[in-house]
PAZAPA-861139 format. One record per residue: x, y, z of N, C-alpha, C in turn. Coordinates in steps of 0.2 Angstrom, whole numbers, padded with zeros to 4 digits, always signed. Layout:
// residues N
XYZXYZXYZ...
***
This chain:
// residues 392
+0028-0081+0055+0026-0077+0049+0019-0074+0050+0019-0067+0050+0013-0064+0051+0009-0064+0045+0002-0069+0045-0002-0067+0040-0005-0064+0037-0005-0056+0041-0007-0049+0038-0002-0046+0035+0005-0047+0037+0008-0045+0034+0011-0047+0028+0011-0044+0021+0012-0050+0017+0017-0043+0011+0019-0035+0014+0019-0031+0010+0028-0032+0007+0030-0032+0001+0035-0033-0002+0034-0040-0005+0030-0045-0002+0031-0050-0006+0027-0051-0013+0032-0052-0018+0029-0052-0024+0030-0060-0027+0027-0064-0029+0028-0068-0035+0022-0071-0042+0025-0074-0046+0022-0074-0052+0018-0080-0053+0012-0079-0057+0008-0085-0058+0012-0091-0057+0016-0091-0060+0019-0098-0062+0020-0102-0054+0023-0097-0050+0026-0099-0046+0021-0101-0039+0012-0097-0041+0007-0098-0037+0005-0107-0040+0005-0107-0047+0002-0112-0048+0006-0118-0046+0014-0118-0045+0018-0122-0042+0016-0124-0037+0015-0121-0033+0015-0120-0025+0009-0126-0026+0003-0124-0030-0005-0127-0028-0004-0137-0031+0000-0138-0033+0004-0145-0036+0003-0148-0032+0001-0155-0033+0004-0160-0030+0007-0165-0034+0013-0169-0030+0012-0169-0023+0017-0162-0020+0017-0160-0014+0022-0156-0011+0028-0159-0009+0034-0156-0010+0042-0157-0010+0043-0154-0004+0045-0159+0001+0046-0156+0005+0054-0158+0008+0058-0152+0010+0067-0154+0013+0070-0153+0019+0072-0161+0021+0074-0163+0028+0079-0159+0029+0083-0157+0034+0089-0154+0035+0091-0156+0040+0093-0161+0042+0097-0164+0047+0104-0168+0047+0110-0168+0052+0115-0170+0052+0119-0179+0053+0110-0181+0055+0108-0187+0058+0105-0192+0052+0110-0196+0047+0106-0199+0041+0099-0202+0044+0102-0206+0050+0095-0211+0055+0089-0206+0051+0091-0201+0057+0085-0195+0056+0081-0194+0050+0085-0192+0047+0085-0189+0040+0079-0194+0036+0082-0201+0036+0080-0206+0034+0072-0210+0034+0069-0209+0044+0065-0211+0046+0062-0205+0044+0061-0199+0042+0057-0194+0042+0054-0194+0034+0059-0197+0030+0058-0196+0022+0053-0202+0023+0056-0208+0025+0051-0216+0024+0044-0211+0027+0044-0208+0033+0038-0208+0034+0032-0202+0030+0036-0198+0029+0032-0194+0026+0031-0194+0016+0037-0199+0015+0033-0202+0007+0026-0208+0008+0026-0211+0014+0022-0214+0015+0015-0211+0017+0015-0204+0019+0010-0199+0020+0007-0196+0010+0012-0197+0007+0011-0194+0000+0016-0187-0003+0020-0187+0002+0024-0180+0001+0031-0183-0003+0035-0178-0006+0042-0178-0009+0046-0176-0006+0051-0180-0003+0057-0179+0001+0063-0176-0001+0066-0173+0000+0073-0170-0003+0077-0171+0004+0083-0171+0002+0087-0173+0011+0094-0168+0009+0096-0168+0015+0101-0161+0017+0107-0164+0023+0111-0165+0020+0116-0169+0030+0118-0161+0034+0119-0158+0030+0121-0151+0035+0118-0145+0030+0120-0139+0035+0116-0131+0034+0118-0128+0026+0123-0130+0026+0124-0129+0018+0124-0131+0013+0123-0137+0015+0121-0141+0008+0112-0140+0009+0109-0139+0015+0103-0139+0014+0101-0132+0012+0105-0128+0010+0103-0120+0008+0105-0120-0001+0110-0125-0003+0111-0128-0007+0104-0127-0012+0102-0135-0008+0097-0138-0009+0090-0132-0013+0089-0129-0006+0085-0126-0006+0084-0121-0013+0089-0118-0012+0090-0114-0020+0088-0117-0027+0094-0123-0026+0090-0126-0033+0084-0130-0034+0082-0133-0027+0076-0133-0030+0066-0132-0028+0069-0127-0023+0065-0123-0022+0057-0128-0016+0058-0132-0011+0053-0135-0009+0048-0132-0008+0042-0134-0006+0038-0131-0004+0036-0131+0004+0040-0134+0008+0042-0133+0017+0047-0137+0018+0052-0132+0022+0057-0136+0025+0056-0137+0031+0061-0143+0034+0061-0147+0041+0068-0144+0042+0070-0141+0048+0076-0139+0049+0078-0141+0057+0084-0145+0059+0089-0146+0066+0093-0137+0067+0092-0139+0074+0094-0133+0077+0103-0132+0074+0105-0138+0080+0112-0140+0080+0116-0146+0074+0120-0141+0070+0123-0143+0064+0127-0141+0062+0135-0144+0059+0141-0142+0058+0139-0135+0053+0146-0133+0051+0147-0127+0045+0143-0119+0048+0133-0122+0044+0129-0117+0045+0124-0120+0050+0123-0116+0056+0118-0120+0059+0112-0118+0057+0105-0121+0061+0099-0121+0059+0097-0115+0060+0099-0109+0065+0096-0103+0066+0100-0099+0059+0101-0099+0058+0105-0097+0051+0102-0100+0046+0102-0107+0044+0096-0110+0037+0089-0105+0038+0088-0105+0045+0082-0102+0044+0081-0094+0043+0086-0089+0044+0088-0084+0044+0086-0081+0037+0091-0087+0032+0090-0087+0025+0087-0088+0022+0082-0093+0023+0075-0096+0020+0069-0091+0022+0071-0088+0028+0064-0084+0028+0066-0077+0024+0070-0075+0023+0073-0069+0020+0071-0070+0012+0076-0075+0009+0075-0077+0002+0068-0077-0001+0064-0082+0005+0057-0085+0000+0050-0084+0008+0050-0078+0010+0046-0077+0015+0036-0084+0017+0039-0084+0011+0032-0089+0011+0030-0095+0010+0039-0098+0012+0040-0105+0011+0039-0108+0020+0033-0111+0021+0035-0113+0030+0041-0117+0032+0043-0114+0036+0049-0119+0040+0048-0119+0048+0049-0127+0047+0048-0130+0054+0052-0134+0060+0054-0132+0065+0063-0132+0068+0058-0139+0070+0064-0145+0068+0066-0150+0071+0070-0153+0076+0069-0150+0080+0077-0152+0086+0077-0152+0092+0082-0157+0093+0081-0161+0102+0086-0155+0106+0084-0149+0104+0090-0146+0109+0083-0144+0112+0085-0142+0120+0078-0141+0128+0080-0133+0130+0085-0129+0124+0084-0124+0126+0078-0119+0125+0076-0115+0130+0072-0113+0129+0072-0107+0125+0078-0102+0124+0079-0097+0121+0080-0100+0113+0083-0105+0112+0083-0107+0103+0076-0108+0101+0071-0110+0105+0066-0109+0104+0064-0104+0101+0065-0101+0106+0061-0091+0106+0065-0087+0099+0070-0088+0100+0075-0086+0095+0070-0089+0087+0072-0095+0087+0070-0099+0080+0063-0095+0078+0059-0094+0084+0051-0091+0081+0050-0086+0079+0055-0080+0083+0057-0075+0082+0058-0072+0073+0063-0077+0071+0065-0077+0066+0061-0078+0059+0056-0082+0061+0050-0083+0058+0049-0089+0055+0052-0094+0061+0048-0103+0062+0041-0104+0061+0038-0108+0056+0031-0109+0058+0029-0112+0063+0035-0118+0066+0033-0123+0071+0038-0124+0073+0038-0130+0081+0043-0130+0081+0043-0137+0084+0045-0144+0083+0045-0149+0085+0051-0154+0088+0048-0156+0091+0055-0159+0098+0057-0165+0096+0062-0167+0095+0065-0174+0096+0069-0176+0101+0069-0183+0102+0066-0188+0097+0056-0186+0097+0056-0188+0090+0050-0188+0089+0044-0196+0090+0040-0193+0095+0038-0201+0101+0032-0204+0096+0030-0198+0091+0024-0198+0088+0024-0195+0082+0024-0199+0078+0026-0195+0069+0020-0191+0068+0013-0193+0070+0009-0189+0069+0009-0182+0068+0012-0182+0077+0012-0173+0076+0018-0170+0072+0023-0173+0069+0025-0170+0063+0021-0171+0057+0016-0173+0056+0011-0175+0049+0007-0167+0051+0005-0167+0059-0002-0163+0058+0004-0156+0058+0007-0154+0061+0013-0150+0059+0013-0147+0051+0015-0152+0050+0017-0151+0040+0012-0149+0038+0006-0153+0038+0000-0152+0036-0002-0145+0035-0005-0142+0043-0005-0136+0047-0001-0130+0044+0006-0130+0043+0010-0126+0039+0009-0125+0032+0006-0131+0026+0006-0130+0020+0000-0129+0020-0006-0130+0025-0010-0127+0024-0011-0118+0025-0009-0119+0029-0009-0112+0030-0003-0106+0022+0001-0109+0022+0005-0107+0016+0001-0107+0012-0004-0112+0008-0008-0110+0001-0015-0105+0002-0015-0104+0010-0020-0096+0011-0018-0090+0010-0011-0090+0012-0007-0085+0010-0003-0083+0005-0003-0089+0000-0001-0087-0008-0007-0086-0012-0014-0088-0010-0019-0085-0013-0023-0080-0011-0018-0076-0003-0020-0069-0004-0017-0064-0007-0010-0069-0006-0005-0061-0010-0006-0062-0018-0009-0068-0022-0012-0067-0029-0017-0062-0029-0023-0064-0025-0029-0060-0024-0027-0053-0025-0022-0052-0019-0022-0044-0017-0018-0039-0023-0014-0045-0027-0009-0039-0033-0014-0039-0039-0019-0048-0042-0022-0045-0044-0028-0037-0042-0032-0038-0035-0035-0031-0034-0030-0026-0035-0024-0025-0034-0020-0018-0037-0021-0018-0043-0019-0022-0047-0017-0022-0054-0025-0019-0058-0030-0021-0057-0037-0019-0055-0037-0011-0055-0037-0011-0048-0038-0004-0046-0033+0001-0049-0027+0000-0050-0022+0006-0054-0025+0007-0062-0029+0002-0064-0030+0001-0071-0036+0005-0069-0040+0005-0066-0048+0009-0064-0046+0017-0064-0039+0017-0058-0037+0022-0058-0034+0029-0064-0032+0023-0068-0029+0029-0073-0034+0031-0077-0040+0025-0078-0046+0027-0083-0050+0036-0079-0048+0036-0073-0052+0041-0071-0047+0047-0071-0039+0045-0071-0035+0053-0073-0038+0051-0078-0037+0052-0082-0037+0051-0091-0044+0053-0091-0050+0051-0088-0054+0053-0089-0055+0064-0088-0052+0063-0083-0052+0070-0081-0048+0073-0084-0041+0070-0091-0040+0075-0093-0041+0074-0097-0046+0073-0102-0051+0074-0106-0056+0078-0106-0059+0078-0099-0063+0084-0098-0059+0089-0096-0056+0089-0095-0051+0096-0095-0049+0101-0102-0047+0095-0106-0047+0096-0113-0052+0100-0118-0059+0095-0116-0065+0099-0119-0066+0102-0115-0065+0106-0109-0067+0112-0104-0064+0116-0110-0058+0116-0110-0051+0122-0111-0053+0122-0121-0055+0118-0123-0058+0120-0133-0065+0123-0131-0069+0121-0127-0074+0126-0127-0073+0133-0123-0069+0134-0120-0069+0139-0117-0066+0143-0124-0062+0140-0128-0058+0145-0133-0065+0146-0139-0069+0141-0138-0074+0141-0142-0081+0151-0139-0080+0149-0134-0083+0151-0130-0080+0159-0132-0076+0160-0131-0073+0165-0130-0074+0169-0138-0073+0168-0142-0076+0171-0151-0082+0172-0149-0087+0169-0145-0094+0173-0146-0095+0176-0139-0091+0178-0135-0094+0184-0130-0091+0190-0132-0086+0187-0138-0085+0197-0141-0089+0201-0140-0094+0198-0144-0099+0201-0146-0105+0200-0143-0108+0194-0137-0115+0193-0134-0113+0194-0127-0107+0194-0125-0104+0197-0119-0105+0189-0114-0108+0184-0115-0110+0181-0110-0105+0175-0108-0098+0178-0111-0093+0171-0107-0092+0169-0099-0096+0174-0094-0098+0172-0088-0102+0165-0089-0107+0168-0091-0113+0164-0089-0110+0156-0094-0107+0156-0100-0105+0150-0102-0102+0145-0097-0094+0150-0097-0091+0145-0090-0093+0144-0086-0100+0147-0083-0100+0143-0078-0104+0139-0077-0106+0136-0081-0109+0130-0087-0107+0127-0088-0100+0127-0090-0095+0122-0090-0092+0119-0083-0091+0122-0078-0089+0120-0073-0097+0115-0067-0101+0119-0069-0105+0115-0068-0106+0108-0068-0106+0107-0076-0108+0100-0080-0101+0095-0077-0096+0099-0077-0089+0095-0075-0091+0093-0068-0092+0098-0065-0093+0096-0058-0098+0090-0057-0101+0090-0060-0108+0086-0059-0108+0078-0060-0101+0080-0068-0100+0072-0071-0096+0070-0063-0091+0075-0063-0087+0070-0057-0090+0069-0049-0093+0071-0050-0099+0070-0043-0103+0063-0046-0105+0061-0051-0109+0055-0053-0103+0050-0051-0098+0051-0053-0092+0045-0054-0090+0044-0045-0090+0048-0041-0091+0048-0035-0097+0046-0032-0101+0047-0034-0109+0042-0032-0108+0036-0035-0106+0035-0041-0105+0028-0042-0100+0024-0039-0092+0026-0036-0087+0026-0034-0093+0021-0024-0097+0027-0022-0100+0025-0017-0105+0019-0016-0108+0018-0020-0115+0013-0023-0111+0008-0025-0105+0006-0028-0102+0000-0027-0097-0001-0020-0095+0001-0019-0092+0003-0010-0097-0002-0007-0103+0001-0006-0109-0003-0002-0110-0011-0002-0109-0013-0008-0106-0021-0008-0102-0024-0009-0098-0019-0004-0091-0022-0004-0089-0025+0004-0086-0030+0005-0084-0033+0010-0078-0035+0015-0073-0031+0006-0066-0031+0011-0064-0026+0011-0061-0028+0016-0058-0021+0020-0054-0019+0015-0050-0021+0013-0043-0020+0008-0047-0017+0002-0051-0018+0001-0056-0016-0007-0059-0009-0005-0061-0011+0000-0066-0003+0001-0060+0002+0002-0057-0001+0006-0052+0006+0009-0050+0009-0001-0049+0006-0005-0046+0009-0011-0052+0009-0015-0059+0009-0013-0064+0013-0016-0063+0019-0014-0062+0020-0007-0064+0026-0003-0059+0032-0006-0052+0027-0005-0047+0033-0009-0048+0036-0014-0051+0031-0018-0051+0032-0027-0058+0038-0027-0064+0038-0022-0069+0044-0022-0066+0051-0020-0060+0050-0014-0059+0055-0011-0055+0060-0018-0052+0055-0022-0048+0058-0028-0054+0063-0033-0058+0057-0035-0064+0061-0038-0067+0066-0034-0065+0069-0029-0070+0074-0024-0063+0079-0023-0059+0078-0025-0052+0084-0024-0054+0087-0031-0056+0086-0036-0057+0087-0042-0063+0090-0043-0070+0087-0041-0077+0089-0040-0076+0098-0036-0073+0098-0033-0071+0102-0027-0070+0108-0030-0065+0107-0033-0062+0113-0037-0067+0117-0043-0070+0111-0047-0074+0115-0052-0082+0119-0048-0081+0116-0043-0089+0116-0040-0086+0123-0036-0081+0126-0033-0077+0133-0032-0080+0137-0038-0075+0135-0045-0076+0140-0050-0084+0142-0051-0085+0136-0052-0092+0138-0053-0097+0145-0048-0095+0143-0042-0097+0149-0036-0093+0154-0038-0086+0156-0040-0084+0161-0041-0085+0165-0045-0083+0174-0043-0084+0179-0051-0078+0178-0053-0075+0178-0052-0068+0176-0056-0067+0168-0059-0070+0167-0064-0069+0159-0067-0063+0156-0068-0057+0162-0070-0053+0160-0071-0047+0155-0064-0048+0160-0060-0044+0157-0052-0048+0154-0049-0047+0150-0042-0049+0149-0037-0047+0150-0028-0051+0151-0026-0050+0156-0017-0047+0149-0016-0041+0148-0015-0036+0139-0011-0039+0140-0004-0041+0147+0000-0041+0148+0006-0048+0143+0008-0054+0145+0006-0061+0142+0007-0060+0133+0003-0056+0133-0001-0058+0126-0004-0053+0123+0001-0048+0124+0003-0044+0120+0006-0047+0117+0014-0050+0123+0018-0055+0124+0023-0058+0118+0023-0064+0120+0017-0070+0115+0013-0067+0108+0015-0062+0104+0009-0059+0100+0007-0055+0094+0012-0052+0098+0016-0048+0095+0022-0054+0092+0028-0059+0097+0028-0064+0096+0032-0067+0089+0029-0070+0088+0023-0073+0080+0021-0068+0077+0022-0061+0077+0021-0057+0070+0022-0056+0067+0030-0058+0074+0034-0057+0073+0041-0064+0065+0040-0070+0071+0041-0076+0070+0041-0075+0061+0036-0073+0061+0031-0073+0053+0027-0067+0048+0032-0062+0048+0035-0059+0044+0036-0059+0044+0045-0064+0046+0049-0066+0044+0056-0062+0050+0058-0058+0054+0055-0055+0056+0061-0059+0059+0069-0065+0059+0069-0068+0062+0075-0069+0057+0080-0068+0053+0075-0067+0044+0082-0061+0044+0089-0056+0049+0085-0048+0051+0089-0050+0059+0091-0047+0060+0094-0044+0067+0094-0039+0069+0092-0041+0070+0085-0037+0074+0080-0036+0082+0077-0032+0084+0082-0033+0093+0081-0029+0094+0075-0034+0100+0071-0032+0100+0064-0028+0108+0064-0022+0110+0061-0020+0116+0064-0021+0118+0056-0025+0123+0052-0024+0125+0046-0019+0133+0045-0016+0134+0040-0012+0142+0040-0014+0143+0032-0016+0146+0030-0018+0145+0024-0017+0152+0021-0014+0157+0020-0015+0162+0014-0022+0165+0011-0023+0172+0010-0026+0170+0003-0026+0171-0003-0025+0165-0005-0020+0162-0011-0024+0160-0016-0025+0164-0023-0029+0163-0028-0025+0158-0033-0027+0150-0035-0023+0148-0039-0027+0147-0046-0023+0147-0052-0029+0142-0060-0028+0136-0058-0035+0137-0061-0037+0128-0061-0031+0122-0062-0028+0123-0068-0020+0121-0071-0018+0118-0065-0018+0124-0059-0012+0120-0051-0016+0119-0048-0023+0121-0047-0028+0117-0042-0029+0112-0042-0031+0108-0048-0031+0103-0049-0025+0097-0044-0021+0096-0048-0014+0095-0046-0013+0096-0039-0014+0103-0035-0012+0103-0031-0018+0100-0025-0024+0101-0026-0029+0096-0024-0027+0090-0022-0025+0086-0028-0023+0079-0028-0019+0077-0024-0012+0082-0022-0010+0080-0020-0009+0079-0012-0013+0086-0009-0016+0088-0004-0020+0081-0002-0023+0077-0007-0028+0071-0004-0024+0065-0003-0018+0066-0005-0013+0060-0004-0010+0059+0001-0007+0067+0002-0005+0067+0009-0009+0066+0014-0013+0070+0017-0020+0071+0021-0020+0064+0024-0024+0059+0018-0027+0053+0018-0021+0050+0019-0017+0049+0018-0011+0045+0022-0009+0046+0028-0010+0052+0031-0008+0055+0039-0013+0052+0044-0020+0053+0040-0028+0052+0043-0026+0044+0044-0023+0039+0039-0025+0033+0041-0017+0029+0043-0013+0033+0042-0008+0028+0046-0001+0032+0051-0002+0039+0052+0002+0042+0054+0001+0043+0062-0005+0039+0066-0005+0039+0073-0008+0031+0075-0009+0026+0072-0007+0020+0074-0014+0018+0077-0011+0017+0083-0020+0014+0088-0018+0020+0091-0014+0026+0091-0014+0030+0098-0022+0034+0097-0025+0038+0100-0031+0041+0102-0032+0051+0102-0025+0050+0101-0025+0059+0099-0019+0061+0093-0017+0066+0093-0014+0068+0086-0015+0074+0082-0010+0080+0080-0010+0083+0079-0008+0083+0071-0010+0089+0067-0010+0086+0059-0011+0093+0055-0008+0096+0054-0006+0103+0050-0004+0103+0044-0010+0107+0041-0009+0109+0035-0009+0118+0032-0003+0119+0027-0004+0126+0026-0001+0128+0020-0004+0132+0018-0001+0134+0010-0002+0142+0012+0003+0145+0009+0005+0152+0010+0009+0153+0003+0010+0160+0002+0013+0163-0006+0018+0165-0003+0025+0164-0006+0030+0164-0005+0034+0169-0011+0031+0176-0012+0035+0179-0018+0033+0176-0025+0036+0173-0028+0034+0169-0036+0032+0162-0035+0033+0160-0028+0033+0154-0027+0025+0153-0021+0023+0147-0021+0018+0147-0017+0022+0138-0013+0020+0140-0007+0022+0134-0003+0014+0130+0003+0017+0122+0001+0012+0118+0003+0016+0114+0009+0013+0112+0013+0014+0108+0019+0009+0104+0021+0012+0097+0023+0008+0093+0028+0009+0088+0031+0010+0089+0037+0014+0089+0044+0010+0084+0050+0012+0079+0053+0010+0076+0058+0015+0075+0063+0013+0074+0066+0015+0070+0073+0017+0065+0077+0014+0059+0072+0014+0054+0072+0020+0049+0074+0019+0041+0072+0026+0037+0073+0029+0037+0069+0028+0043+0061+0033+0043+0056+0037+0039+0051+0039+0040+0046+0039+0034+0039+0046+0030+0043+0043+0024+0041+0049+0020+0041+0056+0022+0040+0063+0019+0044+0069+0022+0042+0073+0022+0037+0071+0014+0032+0071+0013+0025+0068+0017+0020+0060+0021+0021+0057+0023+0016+0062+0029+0011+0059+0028+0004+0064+0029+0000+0057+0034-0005+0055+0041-0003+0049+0043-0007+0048+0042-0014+0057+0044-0015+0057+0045-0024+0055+0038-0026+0057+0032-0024+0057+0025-0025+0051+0021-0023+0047+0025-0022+0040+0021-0017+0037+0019-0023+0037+0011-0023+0029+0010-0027+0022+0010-0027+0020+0012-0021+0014+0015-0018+0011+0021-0025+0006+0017-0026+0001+0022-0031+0001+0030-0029-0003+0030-0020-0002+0035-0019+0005+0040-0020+0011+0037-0017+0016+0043-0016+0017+0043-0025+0017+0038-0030+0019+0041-0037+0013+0045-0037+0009+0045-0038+0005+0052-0040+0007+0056-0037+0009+0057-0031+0013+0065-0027+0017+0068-0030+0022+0061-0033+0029+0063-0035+0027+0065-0044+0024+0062-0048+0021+0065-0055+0018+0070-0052+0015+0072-0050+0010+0079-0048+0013+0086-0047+0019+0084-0042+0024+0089-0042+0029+0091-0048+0031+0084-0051+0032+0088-0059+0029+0089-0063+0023+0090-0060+0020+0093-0065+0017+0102-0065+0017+0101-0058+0018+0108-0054+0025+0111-0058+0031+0107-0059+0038+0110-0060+0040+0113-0054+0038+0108-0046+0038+0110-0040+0045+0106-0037+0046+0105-0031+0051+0099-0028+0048+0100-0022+0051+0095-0017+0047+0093-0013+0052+0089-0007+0053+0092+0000+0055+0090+0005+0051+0083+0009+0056+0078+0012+0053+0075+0015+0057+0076+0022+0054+0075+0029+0056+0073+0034+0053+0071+0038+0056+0068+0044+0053+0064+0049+0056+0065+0057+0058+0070+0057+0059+0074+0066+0054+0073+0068+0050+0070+0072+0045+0070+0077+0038+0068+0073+0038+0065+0070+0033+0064+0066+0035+0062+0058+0029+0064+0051+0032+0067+0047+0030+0073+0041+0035+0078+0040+0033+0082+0037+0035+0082+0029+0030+0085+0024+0028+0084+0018+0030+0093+0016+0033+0095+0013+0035+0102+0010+0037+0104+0004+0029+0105-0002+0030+0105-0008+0030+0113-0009+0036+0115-0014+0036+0125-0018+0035+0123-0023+0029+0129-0027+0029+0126-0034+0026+0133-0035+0028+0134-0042+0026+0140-0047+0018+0141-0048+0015+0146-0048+0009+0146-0052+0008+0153-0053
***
């Protein structure tokens, strides 16, 4: 059982505060009453709950209805054998340890059993009950670090997507009151002509607010000391600076109403290089870019999206390798304007399902694009490539 890896596993309070109970139930599984028998005497006399099992299928039985909290499993056993109990058990409840008990001296069942995801693996006869005690021990401890990370870790999700939506929301409310002042705005430069100089006093002040929220976003980062926490401050700034970016364009521009996508895209892809080490690797960055005037309405949005992909390719699409090629390009395609971004990389898993991802990140992709009224190709020939067309 790989400790770091703990993605797919979900469970419910009830089931963590189970787990933290004592005493712990733990189920024999063996073919050998003898065996079966000395292992229960001994380890209720350690203070543990024994449940007992004569074969593979009554131990899997077992297992289901009442749920232990570590099983003991024999290799060799009528009906289902023990590479199979455990086949099951790791699959079903990945964070229940189970530890092979059995006198077989192959070496390959061995390797096989860990493979599969043994936490131990112990030899009979057993000459010394201890080391089955420090065994069990060893497993449920380690078991109750690992149900108190995956708590830890959903609650920080449940956290952060709740932080997160306060900050959409927040921007589309400044949005909101951009677009009533602007209609505000607009009756009096009939007549004083100065709806330049308003708007661009509006985009300022926007700018400005989401730049604070991105210093604040930074100045709590700095007391932070998990990796898993910072990484999801840094994404959640990098989202306030796709946004920041865009007003802080308008604002430079004669044209209040569009935005140059050519310079901001430049800009923008450059700080995400620049925030997520990419100059640590050799990472060649290949831009194509058009020049493509869009309204705020699709820069925003498309911003957003551009930071999703990017920051995804940046941190997980070249692994530990040391080079890496990473291309990004938007050009206008007639009534349509078309987005890409394209790596190199070792590519999305052969299960991933984009439409179906619970990843925060690719749902914002996938909302952003219907909100563009766009569609969006995936693929993974030599890497993976991202290909969003959308109206504006």
């Amino acid at each position: 059982m790989n400790e770091t890896d703990m993605s797919g596993i979900t469970r419910n309070a009830d089931e963590f505060a189970s787990f933290d109970a004592e005493p712990k139930m733990i189920l024999t599984i063996d073919d050998e009453a003898v065996i079966r028998d000395s292992i229960e005497a001994y380890l209720e006399d350690c203070g543990y709950g024994v449940l007992q099992a004569e074969n593979g299928r009554r131990g899997l039985e077992v297992f289901r209805s009442e749920s232990p909290d570590l099983v003991l499993v024999d290799l060799r056993m009528p009906e289902i054998d023990g590479l199979d109990v455990l086949a099951s058990v790791t699959r079903e409840s990945p964070l229940t340890p189970v530890i092979v008990v059995s006198g077989t001296g192959v070496l390959h069942d061995a390797i096989e059993a860990l493979r599969l995801g043994a936490w131990d693996f112990v030899t009979k006869p057993i000459q010394d009950m201890d080391v089955l005690h420090r065994a069990v021990g060893k497993a449920l401890e380690r078991a109750q670090q690992l149900h108190r990370r995956v708590r830890y870790r959903e609650e920080l999700e449940r956290d952060v997507e709740r932080r997160t939506h306060e900050l959409l929301e927040a921007n589309h409310r400044l949005n909101e009151q951009m677009r009533e002042r602007e209609r505000a705005e607009a009756r009096l430069v009939e007549s004083l002509r100065e709806k330049e100089v308003l708007l661009k006093e509006i985009h300022h002040r926007v700018k400005n607010n989401l730049q604070i929220i991105s210093s604040l976003l930074y100045l709590q980062s700095q007391h932070i000391r998990d990796e898993d926490a910072l990484a999801i401050f840094t994404e959640s700034r990098s989202r306030v600076k796709s946004m920041a970016l865009v007003h802080e364009k308008l604002y430079q521009s004669q044209d209040l109403a569009r935005i140059d996508y050519r310079e901001y895209l430049e800009n923008f892809v450059g700080y995400l290089m620049q925030t997520y080490h990419a100059s640590t690797r050799t990472i060649a960055l290949n831009l194509e870019v058009d020049d493509v005037y869009l309204p705020v309405d699709c820069a925003i949005p498309t911003s957003l999206i551009i930071n999703e992909l990017v920051t995804n390719a940046l941190k997980y699409a070249w692994g530990n390798a040391a080079s890496g090629t990473l291309s990004v390009g938007l050009v206008s395609n007639g009534s349509k304007v078309e987005l890409w971004v394209r790596d190199d990389g070792q590519g999305l898993p052969k299960d991933f399902d984009w439409e179906q991802s619970e990843t925060l990140g690719m749902q914002l992709v996938v909302n952003l694009v219907q909100q563009l009224r766009g569609d969006m190709n995936v693929s993974c020939d030599g890497g993976t490539s991202f290909t969003i067309r959308f109206g504006c």
